[in-house]
Structures are given as structure tokens and as C-alpha cells.
C-alpha positions as CSV (number, residue, x, y, z in Angstrom):
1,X,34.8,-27.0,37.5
2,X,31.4,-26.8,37.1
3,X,30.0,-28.1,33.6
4,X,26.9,-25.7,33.0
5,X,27.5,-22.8,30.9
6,X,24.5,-21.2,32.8
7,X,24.0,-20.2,36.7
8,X,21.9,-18.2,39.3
9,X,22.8,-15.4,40.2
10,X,21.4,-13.3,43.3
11,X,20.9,-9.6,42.4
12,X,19.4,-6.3,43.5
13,X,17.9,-3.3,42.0
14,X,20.2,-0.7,41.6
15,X,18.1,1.8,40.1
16,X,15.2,2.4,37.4
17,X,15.4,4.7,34.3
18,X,11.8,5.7,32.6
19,X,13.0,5.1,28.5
20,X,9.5,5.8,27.5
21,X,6.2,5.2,29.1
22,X,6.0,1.4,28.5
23,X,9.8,0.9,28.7
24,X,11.8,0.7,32.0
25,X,15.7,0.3,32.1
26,X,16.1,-2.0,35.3
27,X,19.9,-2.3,36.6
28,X,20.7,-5.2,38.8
29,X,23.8,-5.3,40.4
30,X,26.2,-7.4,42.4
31,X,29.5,-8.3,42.5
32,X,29.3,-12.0,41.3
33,X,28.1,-10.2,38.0
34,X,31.2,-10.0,37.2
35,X,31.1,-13.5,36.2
36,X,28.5,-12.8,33.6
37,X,28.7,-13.2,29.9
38,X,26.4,-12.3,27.2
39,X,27.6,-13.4,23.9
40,X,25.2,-11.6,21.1
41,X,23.0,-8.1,21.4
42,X,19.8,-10.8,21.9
43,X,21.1,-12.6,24.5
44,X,18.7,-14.5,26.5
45,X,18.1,-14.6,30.0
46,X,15.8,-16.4,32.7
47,X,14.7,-13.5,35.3
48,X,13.0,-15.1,38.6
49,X,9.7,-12.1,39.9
50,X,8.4,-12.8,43.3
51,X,6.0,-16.2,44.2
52,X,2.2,-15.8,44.6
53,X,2.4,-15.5,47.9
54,X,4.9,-12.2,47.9
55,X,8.2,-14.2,48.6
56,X,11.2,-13.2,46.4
57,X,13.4,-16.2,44.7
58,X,15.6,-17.6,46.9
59,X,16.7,-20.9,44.2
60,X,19.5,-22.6,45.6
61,X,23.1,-22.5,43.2
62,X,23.9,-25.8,42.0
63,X,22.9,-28.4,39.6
64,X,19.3,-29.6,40.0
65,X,17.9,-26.3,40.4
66,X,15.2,-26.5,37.7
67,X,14.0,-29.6,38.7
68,X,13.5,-28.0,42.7
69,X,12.0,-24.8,41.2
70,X,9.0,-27.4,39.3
71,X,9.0,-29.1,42.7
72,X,7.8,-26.3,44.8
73,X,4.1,-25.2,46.1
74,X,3.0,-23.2,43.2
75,X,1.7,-20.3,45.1
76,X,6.2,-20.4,46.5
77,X,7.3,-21.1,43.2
78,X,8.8,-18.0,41.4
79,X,7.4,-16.3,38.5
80,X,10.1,-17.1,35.3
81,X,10.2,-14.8,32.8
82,X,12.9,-14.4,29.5
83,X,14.3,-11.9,29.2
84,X,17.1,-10.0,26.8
85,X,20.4,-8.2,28.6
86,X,21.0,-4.9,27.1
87,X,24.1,-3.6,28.6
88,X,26.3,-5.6,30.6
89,X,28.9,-4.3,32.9
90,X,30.4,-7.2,34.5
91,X,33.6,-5.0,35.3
92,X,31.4,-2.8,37.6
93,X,29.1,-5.8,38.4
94,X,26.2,-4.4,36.8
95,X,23.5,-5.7,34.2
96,X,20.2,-3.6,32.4
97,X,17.4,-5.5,31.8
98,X,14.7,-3.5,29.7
99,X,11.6,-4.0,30.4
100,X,8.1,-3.2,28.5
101,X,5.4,-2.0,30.9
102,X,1.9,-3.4,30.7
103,X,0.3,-2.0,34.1
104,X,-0.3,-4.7,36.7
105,X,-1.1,-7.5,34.7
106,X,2.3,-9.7,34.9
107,X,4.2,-10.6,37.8
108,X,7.4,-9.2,35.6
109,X,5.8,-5.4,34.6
110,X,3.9,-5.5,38.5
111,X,7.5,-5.8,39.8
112,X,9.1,-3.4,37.8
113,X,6.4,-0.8,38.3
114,X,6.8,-1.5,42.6
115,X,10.5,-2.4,43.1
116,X,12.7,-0.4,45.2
117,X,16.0,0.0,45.1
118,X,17.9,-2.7,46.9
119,X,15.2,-5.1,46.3
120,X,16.2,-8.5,45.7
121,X,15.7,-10.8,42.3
122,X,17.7,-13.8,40.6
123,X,18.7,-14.5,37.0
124,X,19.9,-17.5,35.1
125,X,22.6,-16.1,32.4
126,X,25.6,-17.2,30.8
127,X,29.1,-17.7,32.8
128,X,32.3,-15.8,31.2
129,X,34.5,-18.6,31.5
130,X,32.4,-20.5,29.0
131,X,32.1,-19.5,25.2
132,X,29.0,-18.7,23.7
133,X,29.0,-22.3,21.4
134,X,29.0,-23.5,25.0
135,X,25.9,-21.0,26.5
136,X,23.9,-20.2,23.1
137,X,20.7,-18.5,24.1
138,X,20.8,-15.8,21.0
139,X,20.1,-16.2,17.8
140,X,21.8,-13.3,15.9
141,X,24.3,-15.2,14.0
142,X,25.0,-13.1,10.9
143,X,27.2,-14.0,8.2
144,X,30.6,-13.1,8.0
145,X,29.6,-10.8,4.7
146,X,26.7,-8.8,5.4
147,X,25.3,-6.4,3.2
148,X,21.5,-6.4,3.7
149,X,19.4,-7.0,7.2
150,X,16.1,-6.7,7.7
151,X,15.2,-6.2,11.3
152,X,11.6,-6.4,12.3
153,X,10.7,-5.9,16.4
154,X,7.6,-5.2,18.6
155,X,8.4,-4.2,21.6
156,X,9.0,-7.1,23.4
157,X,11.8,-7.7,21.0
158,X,12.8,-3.7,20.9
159,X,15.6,-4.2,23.3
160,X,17.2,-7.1,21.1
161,X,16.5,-4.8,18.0
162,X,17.9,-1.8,19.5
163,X,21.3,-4.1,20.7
164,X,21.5,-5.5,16.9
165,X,21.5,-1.5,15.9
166,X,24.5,-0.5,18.2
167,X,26.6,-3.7,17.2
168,X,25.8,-3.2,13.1
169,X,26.7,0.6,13.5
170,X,30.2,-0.6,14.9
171,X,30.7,-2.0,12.2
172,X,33.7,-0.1,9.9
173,X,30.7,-1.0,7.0
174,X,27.6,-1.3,8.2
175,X,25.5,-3.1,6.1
176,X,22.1,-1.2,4.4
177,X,19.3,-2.4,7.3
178,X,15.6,-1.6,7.0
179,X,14.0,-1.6,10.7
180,X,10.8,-2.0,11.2
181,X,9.6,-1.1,15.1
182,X,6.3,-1.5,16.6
183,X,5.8,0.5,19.8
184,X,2.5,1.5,22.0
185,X,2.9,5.0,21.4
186,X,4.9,8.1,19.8
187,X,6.4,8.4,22.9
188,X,7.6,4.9,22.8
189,X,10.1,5.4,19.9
190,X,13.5,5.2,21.3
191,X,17.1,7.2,19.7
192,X,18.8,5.2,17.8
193,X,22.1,5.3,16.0
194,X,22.4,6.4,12.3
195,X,24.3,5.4,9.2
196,X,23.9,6.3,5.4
197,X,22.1,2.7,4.8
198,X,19.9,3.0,8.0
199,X,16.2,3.5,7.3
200,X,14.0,2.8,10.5
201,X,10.2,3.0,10.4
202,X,8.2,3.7,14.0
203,X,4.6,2.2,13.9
204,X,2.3,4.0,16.1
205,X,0.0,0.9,17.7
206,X,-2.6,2.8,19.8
207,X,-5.4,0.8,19.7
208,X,-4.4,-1.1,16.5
209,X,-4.4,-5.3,17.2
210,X,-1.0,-6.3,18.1
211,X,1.6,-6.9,15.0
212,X,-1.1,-6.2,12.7
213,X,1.1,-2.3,11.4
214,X,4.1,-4.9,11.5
215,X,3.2,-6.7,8.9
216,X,1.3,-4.2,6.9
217,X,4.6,-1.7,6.9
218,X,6.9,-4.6,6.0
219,X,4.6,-6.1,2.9
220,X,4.1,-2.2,1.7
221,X,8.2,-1.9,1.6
222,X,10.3,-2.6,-1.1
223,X,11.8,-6.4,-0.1
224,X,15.1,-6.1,0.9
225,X,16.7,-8.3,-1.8
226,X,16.0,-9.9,-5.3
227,X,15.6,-13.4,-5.6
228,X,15.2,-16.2,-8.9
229,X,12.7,-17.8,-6.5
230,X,9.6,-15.3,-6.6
231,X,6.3,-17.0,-7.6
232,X,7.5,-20.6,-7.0
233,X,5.9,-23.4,-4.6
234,X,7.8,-23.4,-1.5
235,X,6.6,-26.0,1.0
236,X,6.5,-24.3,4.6
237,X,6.5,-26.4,7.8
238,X,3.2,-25.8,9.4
239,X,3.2,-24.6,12.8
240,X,0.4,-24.6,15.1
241,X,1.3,-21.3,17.1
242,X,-1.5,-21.9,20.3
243,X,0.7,-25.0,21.1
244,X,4.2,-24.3,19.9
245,X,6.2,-21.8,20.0
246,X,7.3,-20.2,16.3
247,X,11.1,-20.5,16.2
248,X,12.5,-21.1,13.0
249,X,16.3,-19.6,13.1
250,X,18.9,-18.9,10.1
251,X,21.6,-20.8,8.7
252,X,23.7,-18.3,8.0
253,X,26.0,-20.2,5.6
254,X,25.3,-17.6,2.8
255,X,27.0,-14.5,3.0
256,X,25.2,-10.5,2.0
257,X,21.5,-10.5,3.8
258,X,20.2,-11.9,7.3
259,X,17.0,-11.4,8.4
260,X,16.0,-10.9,12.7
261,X,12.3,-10.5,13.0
262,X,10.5,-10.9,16.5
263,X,7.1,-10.4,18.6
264,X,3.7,-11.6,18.4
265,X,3.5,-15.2,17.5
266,X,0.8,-14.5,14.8
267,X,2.7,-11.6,13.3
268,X,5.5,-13.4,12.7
269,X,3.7,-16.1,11.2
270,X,2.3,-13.6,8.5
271,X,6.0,-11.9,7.8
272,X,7.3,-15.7,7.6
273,X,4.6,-16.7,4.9
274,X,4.8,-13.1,2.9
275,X,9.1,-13.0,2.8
276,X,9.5,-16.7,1.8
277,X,6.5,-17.4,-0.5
278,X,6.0,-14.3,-2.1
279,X,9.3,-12.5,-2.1
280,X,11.6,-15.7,-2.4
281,X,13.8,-15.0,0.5
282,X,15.0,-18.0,1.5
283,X,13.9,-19.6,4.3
284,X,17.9,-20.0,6.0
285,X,18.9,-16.4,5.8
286,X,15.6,-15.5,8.0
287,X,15.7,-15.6,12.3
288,X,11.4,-16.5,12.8
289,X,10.9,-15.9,16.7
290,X,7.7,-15.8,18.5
291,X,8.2,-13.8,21.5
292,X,4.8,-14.0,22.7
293,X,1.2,-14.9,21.9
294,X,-1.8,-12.6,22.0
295,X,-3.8,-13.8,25.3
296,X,-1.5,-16.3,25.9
297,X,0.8,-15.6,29.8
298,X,4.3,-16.1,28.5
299,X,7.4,-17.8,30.1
């Protein structure tokens, strides 16, 4: 039996759903997909977008495949992107990837604005017969007692966001969640579910820098819990977000708040600095992820 918890697996567009104007609903399907797992609502996955040169992925199965995908000709080499699943129908041998539209500028936008149905792509995502301490690739990890989350997107996290919303409303309690999502336009804000504790807040970027209504709508709320640690010295890791990717993840062995906050690199630098040193959370009930980097091609 093969040993990695991960594997390729050869896919084509079933169809496109328009969610908003810069958010596409992409289903793949195929019947291997029924050997798909994804183990949390922000499961990660590696999509492969056509090469330089026009040619879809064609990666061979099998071990060693990262180390042939850095070996080819760059302009043959297939464009990775990460992605998050947000539905998975492994019964029916589908999977919907949601995608945030920028125009032409990415290889992973360009092909979801030209794709056709029956068009051809890969992913790398988790295999069912593994569990997901095996796979990983998520981060949501609550506690077994949760009463308070704070959930803070853009909207290249939205999809993860709006995953974590359908799993806490599930819930027979769902714990009191202040959401915080920042999206291109009105247009842009997606339905989501509601419970008495809900409270979600759409912020209208337009022309507004990246993260920057983020940040200003989360330090103008009320924090989401009390702590005996406001005003003290707390020593934060510096992290030099040009060359490293933020990604600072909760230890979830306290039970009643969690924290999942995700997007810009910079933004979530500022939300990491205001929720730990100035309202005492502490730092290992709080997920810190850098999805992307202003100017900076992601991977």
C-alpha cells in the first residue's frame, strides 16, 4: 500500500457557477474522486493550471512526482496553485473548488475565466483511506469546548471562512462567532447561515488597500473575550513577511475561544500584533495565516 497520504488526481471541468463577480464555483469531476478525503472545512489542496506554453498537467502518479515537476523546462512546467475544497462529493466523484477572480493576471483566475467544460486539470489532495493526523493540510483544530470564535477572512480565505460557518452551525450549540469578511464589492458578499450568536460584518474594499477595512473593523469591535493579560509585555516572534510566509497556528489545548484569521500577509500581521498585545489573547488559541502577499505571485 502506498505510504503517502496525498496523490494526483486527473480531473475535468464539470461545470462553472458565477457566486459573485470575483468568485467562481469550479466542479471537477472524475470517478477516482471517490478516493478523495478532506478532513476540516479549510482543507488544503495543490491545483496544477496549464504550462507557459499552453499544455495542461500531465504529472505522472507515483512517488517522486515533486521532484519531476522542479525538473521540467519552466515554460512545460505547470502552474501550482493552493487551494481550499469546499464541497466534496467523493460518492458522486465530484469536488468544488472556489475560486476568486482577478481578470487575466494569474494562470489560476485566466483558467477559470477560459475553461470549458470537459477541460482537463490535476490536483494533489488527501486519500480516504488515510486519516487526517496522517494528511493534515488544515488548520481548524478547535477545542473540544468552544464558546467564542473569531473568524477573520479576505477573500482568498472566504471559502475556508464560509466552510468553518456551515460546520459551526451544525453544531447542536454553536458557539457566539464574530466574522469579519473582506470582499471586492457589495456584490461579493455571499448567504451565509444564521444562529442567535452569529454576527458577520461585510467590508466593502473598492478601491481601499488590501486588508487595510480588515483590520480597522476588527480593532473597532468589542474583543471577543476578556483576558488578566491586557497591557502586559508579550514578546512576539518577529517575522519578516517579504521572505516568509506568516503562519503561526493554535494549540488548541484550552477549551471556550479559537481564533481562524486569514489573507493578506500584512493584514494579518497587524490583527496578530493588535489581539495578542493589546487585547491579551493568547497567542495558542489564535490560527495567524498569510494567504498571500500584496505584489507578491503566490504558490
Amino acid at each position: 500500500m502506498a505510504s503517502n497520504p496525498y496523490k494526483l488526481f486527473d480531473v475535468t471541468l464539470q461545470r462553472k457557477t458565477q457566486l459573485s463577480p470575483h468568485m467562481m464555483r469550479i466542479t471537477l469531476a472524475h470517478p477516482s474522486v471517490n478516493d478523495m478525503a478532506t478532513w476540516a472545512p479549510d482543507q488544503r489542496v495543490k491545483l496544477f493550471f496549464p504550462a507557459a506554453d499552453g499544455s495542461p498537467a500531465r504529472l505522472a502518479q507515483g512517488e517522486g512526482w515533486y521532484a519531476r515537476f522542479k525538473a521540467m523546462i519552466a515554460d512545460r512546467r505547470p502552474a501550482m496553485r493552493t487551494y481550499t475544497i469546499r464541497h466534496l462529493r467523493a460518492e458522486q466523484g465530484e469536488v468544488d473548488i472556489d475560486f476568486v477572480l482577478h481578470g487575466e493576471t494569474g494562470p489560476a483566475s485566466r483558467w477559470a475565466l477560459r475553461a470549458q467544460p470537459g477541460d482537463s486539470m490535476q490536483i494533489l489532495a488527501p486519500v480516504r483511506r488515510f486519516s487526517a493526523n496522517d494528511a493534515g493540510g488544515f488548520e481548524w483544530k478547535p477545542p473540544q469546548i468552544l464558546h467564542q470564535v473569531l473568524l477573520v477572512a479576505d477573500g482568498t480565505a472566504l471559502p475556508a471562512a464560509m466552510g468553518i460557518l456551515d460546520v459551526l452551525v451544525a453544531k447542536a450549540a454553536p458557539p457566539q462567532t464574530q466574522a469579519f469578511f473582506e470582499v471586492d464589492s457589495a456584490q461579493d458578499m455571499l448567504p451565509v447561515p444564521d444562529w442567535p450568536g452569529l454576527t458577520v460584518q461585510w467590508l466593502i474594499r473598492e478601491k481601499t488597500t488590501a486588508g487595510t477595512l480588515m483590520v480597522e473593523a476588527v480593532q473597532k469591535a468589542v474583543p471577543p473575550i476578556n483576558t488578566p493579560n491586557v497591557g502586559q509585555a508579550v514578546e512576539l516572534a518577529e517575522v519578516d513577511i517579504d521572505k516568509e510566509i506568516l503562519w503561526e497556528i493554535a494549540e488548541t489545548a484550552a477549551d471556550g475561544f479559537y481564533g481562524w484569521i486569514a489573507g493578506e500577509s500584512a493584514a494579518v500581521m497587524s490583527l496578530r500584533r493588535y489581539l495578542i498585545k493589546d487585547c491579551g489573547i493568547p497567542r495558542e488559541s489564535l490560527n495567524l495565516m498569510g494567504y498571500w502577499r500584496y505584489n507578491k505571485a503566490g504558490s
